[in-house]
RODO-2510 file (C-alpha; in nm, 4 decimals, decimal comma):
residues 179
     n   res          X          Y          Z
     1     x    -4,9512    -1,7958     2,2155
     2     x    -5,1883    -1,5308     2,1720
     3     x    -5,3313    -1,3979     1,8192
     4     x    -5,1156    -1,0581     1,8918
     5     x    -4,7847    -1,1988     1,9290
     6     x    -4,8412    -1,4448     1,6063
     7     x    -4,9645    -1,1065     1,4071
     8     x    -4,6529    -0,9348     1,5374
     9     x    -4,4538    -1,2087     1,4881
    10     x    -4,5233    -1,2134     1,1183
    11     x    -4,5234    -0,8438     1,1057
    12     x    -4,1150    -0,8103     1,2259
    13     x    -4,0351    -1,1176     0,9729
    14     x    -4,1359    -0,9498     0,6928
    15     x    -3,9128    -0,6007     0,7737
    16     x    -3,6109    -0,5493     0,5943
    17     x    -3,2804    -0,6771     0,7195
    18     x    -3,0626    -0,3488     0,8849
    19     x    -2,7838    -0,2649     0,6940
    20     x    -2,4445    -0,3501     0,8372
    21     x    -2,2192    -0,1183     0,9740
    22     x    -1,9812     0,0248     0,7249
    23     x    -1,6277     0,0167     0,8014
    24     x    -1,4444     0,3103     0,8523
    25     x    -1,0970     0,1724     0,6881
    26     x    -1,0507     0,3363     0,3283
    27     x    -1,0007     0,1174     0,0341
    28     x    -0,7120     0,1957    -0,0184
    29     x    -0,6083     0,1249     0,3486
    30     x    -0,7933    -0,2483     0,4083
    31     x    -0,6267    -0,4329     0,0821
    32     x    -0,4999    -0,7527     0,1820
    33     x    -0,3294    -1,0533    -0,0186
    34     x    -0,5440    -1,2008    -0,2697
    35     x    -0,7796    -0,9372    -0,3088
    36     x    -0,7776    -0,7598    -0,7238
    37     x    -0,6299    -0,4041    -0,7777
    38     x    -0,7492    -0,2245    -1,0874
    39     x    -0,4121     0,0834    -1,1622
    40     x    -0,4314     0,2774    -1,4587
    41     x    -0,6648     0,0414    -1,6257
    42     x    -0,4779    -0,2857    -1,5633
    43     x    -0,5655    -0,5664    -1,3372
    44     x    -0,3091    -0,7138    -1,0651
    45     x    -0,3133    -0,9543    -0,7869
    46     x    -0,2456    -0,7946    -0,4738
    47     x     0,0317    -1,0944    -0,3582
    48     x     0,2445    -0,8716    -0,0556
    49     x     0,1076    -0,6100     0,1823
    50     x     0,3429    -0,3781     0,3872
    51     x     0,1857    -0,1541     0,6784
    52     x     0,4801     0,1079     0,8000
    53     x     0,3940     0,3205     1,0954
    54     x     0,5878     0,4732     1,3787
    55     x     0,5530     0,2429     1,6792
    56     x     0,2349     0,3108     1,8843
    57     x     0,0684     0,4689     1,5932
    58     x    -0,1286     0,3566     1,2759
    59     x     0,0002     0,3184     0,9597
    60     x     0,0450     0,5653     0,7515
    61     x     0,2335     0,4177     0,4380
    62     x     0,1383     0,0639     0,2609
    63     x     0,2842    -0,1186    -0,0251
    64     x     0,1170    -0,3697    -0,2370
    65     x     0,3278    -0,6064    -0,4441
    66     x     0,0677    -0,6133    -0,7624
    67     x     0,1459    -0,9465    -0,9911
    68     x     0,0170    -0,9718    -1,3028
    69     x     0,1613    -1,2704    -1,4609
    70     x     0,5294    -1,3019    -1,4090
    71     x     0,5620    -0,8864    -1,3367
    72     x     0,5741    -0,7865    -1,0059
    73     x     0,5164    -0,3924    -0,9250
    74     x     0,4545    -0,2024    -0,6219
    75     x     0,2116     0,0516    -0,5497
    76     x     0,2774     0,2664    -0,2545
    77     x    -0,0080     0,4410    -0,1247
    78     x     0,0834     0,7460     0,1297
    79     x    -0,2098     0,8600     0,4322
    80     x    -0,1973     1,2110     0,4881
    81     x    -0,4977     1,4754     0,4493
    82     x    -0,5445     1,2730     0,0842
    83     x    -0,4376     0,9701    -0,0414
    84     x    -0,0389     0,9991    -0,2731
    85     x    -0,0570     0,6856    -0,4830
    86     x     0,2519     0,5547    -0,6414
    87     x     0,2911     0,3172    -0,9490
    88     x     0,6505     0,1882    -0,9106
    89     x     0,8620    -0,0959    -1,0781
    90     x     1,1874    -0,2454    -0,8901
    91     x     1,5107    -0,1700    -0,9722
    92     x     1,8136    -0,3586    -0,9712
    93     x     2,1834    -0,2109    -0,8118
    94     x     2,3536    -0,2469    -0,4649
    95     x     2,4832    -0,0002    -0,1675
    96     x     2,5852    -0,1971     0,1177
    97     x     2,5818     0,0257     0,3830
    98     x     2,2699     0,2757     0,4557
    99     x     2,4741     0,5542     0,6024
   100     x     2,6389     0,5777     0,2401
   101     x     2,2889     0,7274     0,1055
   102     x     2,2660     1,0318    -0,1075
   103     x     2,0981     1,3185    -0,1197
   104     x     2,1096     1,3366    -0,4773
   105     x     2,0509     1,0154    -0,6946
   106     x     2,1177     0,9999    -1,1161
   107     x     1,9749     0,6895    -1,2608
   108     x     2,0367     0,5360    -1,5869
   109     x     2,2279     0,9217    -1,6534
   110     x     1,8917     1,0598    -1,7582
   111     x     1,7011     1,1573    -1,4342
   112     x     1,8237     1,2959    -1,1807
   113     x     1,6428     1,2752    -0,8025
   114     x     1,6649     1,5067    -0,4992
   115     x     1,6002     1,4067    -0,1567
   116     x     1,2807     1,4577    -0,0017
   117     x     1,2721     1,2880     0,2938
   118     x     1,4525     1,0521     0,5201
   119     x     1,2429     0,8190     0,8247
   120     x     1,2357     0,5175     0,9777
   121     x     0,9279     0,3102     1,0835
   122     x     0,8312    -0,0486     1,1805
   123     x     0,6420    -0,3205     0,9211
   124     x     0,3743    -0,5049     0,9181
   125     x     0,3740    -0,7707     0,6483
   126     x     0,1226    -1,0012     0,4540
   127     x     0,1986    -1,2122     0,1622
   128     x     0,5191    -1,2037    -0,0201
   129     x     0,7277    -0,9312     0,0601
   130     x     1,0714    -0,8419     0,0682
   131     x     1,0693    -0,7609     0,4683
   132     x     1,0296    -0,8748     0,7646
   133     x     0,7805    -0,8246     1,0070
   134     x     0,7647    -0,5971     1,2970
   135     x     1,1444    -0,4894     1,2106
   136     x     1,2373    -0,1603     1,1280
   137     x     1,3082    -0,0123     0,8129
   138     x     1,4948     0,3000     0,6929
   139     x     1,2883     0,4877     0,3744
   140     x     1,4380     0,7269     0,1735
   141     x     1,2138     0,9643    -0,0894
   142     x     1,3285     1,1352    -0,3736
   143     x     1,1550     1,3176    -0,6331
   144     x     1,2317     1,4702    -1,0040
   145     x     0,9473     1,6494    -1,0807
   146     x     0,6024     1,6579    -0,9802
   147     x     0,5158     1,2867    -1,0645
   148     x     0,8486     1,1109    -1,0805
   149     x     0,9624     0,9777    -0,7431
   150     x     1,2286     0,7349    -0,6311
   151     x     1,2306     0,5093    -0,3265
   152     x     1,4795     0,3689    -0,1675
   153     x     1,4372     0,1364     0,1648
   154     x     1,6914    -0,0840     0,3874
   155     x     1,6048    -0,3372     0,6310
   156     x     1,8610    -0,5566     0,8100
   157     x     2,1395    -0,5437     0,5267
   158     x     1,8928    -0,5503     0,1952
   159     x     1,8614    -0,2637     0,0012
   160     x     1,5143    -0,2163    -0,1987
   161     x     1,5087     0,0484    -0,4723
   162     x     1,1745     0,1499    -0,6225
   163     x     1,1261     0,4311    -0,9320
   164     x     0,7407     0,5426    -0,9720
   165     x     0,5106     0,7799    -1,0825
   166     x     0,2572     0,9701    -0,8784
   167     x    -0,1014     0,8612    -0,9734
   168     x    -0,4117     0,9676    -0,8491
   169     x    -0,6329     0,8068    -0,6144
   170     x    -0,9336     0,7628    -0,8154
   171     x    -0,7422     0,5742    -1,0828
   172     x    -0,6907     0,2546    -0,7800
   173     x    -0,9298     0,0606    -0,7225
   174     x    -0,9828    -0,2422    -0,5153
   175     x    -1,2073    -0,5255    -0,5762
   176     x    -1,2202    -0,7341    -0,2030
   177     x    -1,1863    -1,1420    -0,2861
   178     x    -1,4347    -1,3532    -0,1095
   179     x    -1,3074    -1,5348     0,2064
***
């Protein structure tokens, strides 16, 4: 080996390592089960991932099941020109048949929601979750006022009702777990 390829040998060890490409999926968007979600200055396991999305297209809604200890919340997170975040606890009660939804709900007789908007879409699950993949599931939005939104979503005979607040982006933040 000649004295130039040894010199330039040593020379290209000694460079800095290139920096790897960054990913173009959004925080908020490339959560997965395990990894640590910091809402409102709290700390939850991220335990359940849902992905809706109209078939053929990305998603454009996702639900984390956040555990922290034995309470389990859900924080939907909406993709449009911004990011809607959405701190909301489970609630209990029963309709049996989705074609008996309202367009007006009144829960515990104090608030009162109005129907925003009615779609279906298919899921894409991780973790523990209350659906089942690749099925489809009906979602029905309701809001208040301007931060207090209802949720209401049916899959295959199971009702699952959701009340939240609108929170904004900045205050979620997701710490990845090593694999």
């Amino acid at each position: 080996m000649s004295i130039f390829k040894r010199i330039s040998n040593l020379i290209r060890s000694h460079k800095e390592p290139q920096p790897l490409p960054q990913s173009n999926i959004h925080p908020l968007e490339g959560a997965s089960v395990g990894d640590i979600a910091h809402v409102d200055l709290e700390e939850f396991v991220i335990s359940g991932k849902v992905s809706y999305a109209d078939p053929g297209y990305a998603p454009h809604r996702y639900a984390y099941y956040l555990q922290s200890g034995r309470d389990i919340h859900c924080l939907l997170v909406e993709k449009g020109r911004s990011y809607d975040c959405f701190m909301c606890k489970f609630l209990e009660g029963g309709l049996d048949d989705p074609n008996d939804v309202p367009t007006r709900l009144e829960v515990d007789g104090n608030m009162t929601y109005d129907l925003e908007h009615h779609r279906t879409d298919r899921t894409l699950t991780q973790g523990n979750t209350d659906f089942r993949n690749g099925d489809q599931v009906l979602i029905w939005k309701y809001f208040a006022d301007n931060s207090s939104h209802f949720f209401l979503q049916w899959q295959d005979g199971k009702f699952v009702a959701m009340e939240g607040t609108r929170i904004p982006s900045g205050e979620v933040k997701i710490m990845k777990s090593k694999p």
